[in-house]
C-alpha positions in Angstrom: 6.0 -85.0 20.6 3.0 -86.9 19.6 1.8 -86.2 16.2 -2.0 -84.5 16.6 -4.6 -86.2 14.8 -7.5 -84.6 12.6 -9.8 -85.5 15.3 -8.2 -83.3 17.5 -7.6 -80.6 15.4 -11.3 -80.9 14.6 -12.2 -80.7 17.9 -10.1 -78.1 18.8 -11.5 -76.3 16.1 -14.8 -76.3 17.5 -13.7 -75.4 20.6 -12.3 -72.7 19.4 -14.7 -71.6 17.2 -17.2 -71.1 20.4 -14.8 -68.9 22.1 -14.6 -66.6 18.6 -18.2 -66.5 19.2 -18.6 -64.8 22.3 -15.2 -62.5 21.9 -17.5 -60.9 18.6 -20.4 -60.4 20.7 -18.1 -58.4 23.0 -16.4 -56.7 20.6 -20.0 -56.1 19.3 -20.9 -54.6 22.9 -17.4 -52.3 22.9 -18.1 -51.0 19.5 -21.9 -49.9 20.3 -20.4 -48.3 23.8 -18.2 -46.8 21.7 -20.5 -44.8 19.7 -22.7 -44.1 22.5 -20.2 -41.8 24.2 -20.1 -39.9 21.0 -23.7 -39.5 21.1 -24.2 -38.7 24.8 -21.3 -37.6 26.8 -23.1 -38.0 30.0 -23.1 -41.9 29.8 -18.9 -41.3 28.8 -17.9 -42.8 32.4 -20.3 -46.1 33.1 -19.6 -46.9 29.4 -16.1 -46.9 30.1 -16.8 -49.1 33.1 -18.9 -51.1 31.0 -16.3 -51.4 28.2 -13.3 -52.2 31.0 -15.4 -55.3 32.0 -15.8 -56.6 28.7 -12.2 -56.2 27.6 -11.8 -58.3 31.2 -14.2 -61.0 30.0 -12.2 -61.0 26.4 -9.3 -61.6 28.3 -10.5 -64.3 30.3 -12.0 -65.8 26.9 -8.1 -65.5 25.1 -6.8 -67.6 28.0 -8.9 -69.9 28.2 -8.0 -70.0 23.5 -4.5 -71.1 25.1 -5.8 -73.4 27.5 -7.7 -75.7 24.9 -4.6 -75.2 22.4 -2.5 -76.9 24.9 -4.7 -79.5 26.3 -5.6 -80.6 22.9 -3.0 -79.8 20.6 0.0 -79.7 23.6 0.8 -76.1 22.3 1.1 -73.0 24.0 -0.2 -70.3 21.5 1.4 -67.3 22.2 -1.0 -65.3 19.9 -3.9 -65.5 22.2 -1.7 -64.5 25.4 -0.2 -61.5 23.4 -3.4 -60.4 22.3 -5.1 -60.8 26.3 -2.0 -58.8 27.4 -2.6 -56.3 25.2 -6.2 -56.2 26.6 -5.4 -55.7 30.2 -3.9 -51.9 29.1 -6.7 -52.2 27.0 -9.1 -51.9 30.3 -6.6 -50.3 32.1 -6.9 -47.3 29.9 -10.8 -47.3 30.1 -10.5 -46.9 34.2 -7.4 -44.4 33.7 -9.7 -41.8 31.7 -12.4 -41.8 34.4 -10.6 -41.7 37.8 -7.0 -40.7 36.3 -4.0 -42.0 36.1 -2.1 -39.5 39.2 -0.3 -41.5 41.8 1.6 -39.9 44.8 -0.7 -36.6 45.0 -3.2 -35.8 47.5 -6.8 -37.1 46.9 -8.4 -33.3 45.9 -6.2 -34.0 42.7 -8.2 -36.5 41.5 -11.8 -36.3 43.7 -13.2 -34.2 40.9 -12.8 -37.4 39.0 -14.3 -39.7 41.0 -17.4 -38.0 41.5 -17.6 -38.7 38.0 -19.1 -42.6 39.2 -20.5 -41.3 42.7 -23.1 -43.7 42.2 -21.0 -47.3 41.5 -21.5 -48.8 45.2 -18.2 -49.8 46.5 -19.5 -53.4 45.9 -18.9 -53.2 42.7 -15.5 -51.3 42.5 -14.5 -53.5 45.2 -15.9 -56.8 42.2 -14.1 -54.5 39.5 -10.1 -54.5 40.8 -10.8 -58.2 42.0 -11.7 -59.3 38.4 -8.9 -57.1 37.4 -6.8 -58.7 40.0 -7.9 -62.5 38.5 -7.3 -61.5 35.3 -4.1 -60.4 35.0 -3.0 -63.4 37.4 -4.7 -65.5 34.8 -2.6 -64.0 32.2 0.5 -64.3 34.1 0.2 -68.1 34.9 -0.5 -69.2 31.0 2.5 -66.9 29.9 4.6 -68.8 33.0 7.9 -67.9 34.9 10.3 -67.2 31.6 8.2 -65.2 29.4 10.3 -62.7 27.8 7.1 -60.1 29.4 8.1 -60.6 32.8 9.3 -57.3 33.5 6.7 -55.5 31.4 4.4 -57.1 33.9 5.9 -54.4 36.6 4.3 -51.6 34.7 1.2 -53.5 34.6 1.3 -54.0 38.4 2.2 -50.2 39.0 -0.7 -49.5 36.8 -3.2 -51.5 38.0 -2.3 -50.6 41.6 -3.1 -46.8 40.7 -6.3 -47.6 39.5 -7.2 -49.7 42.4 -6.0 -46.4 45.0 -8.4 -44.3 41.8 -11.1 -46.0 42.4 -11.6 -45.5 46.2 -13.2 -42.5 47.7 -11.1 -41.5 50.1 -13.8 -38.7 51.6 -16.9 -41.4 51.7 -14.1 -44.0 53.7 -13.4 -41.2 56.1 -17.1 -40.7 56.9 -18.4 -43.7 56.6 -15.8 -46.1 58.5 -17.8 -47.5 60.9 -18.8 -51.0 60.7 -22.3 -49.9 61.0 -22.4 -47.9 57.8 -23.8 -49.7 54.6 -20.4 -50.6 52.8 -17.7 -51.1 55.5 -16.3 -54.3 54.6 -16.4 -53.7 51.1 -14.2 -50.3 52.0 -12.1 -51.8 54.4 -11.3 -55.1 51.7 -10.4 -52.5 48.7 -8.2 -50.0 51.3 -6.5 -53.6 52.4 -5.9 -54.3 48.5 -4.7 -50.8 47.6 -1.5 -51.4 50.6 -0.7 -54.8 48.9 -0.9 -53.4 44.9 1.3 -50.9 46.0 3.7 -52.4 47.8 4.3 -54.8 45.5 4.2 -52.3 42.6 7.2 -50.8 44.6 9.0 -53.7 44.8 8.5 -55.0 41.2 9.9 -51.6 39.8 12.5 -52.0 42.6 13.2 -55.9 41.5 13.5 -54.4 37.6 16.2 -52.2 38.9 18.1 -54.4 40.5 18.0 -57.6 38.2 17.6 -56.0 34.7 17.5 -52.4 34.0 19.5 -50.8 36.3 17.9 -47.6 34.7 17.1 -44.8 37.9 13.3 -43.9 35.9 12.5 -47.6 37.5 13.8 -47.1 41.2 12.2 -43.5 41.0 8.7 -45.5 40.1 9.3 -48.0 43.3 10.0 -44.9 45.7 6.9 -42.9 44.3 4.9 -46.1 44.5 6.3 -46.3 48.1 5.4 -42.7 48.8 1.6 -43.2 47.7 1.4 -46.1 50.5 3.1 -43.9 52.9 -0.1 -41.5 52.4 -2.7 -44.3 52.7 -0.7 -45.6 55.9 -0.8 -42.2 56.9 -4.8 -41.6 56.5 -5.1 -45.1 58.7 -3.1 -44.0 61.2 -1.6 -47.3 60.9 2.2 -45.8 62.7 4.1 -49.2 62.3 3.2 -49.1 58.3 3.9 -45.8 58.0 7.4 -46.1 60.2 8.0 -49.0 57.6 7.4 -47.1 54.6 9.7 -43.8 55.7 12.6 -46.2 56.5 11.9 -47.5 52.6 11.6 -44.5 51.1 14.7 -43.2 52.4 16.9 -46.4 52.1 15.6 -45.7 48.6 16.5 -42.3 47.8 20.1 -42.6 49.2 20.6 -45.8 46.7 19.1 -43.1 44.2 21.5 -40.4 44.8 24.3 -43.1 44.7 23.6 -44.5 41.3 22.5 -41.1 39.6 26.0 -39.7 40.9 27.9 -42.9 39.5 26.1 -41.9 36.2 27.1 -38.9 36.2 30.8 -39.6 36.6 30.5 -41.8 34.0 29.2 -39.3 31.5 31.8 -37.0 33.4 34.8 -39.3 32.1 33.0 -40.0 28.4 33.4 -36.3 27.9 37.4 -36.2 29.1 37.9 -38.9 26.6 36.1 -37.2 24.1 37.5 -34.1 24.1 
């Protein structure tokens, strides 16, 4: 490797230093948020909003900290990617306290929630799980194929996917799904991104299973996953999807009873030996 010269680490430097810049004035923003809700709990949920979006520009700005360290100094630091995956559960959290974190339960469970941001147009929410969408794509790509987070990326998926489904009201898509009503392609693009999030969340958990963990808690999340599309597909009426995801769910849970009784002859046998 080429040796870096002092005018590159100078201008990396300065590069850098920018980007420090504006990740203070955020944190600046986060912290006054903060103590806002602690002063007026009525604000609590667009302040979380608020506070989400920043954490989403931080990580966009901790990227892009990589990106100049490996144009200019051909290194990948792995500081600044740890620190923007930290920050995706970081804005993940801020959604999860508003809309909850509840994923294969019928929409009363959580509508109480969501009335909680009645007012955020579906534009928006629909701008929100994009940017979230970007971001954690963003994150992926400048950790690449081998990072040793690859399967903690599964949770991430599953998590963002429950937000996404969160942050839709169900009720207002009922009523309002007609293409003349104010909204509709904005509630038909985030229903349309809630069935992909979750089927892949399904088959990341089901993927972790398979090729590393082997541990039932991970093929339990793909079929509960699996089961939360299976009520979207259900309130589309979409039969084909919904056909699909039965025919998943119980190729699924038959592999499920299979390896949870193979565990359980194991532990079976451990004890004759033991005793």
């Amino acid at each position: 490797m080429a040796k870096i010269t002092q005018k590159e680490r100078d201008e990396y430097q300065e590069r850098i230093n920018l980007y420090k810049a504006k990740m203070e004035e955020l944190n600046g923003k986060i912290k006054a948020n903060s103590l806002e809700m602690l002063k007026d709990k009525s604000k609590e949920f667009i302040l979380r909003l608020e506070n989400a979006n920043y954490y989403l520009n931080q990580i966009t700005l901790y990227c892009g900290m990589n990106e100049v360290s490996v144009f200019l100094l051909a290194v990948k630091n792995t500081a600044y990617l740890e620190r923007a995956r930290q920050l995706i559960y970081e804005a993940v959290m801020c959604i999860e306290k508003i809309v909850t974190n509840f994923l294969d339960v019928p929409f009363s469970d959580y509508a109480e929630q969501l009335n909680r941001i009645a007012d955020i147009s579906d534009a928006v929410r629909l701008n929100l799980i994009k940017k979230f969408g970007y971001c954690i794509d963003l994150v992926k790509e400048n950790f690449g194929e081998n990072t040793k987070w690859k399967w903690s990326f599964a949770e991430i998926d599953g998590r963002m996917a429950v937000i996404t489904k969160n942050l839709f009201d169900l009720r207002r898509f009922q009523k309002l799904d007609d293409p003349r009503e104010e909204g509709f392609q904005d509630r038909r693009a985030h229903v349309t991104i809630i069935q992909r999030l979750l089927l892949e969340a399904s088959q990341s958990y089901r993927e972790k299973f398979e090729l590393s963990t082997k541990d039932i808690e991970d093929l339990r999340k793909a079929i509960d996953y699996q089961k939360a599309l299976l009520r979207i597909n259900q309130l589309l009426g979409d039969n084909e999807k919904i056909e699909t995801a039965k025919k998943q769910i119980d190729v699924w849970n038959t592999l499920l009873e299979k390896h949870a009784n193979q565990v359980e002859e194991e532990k079976r046998k451990k004890n004759l030996k033991i005793t």
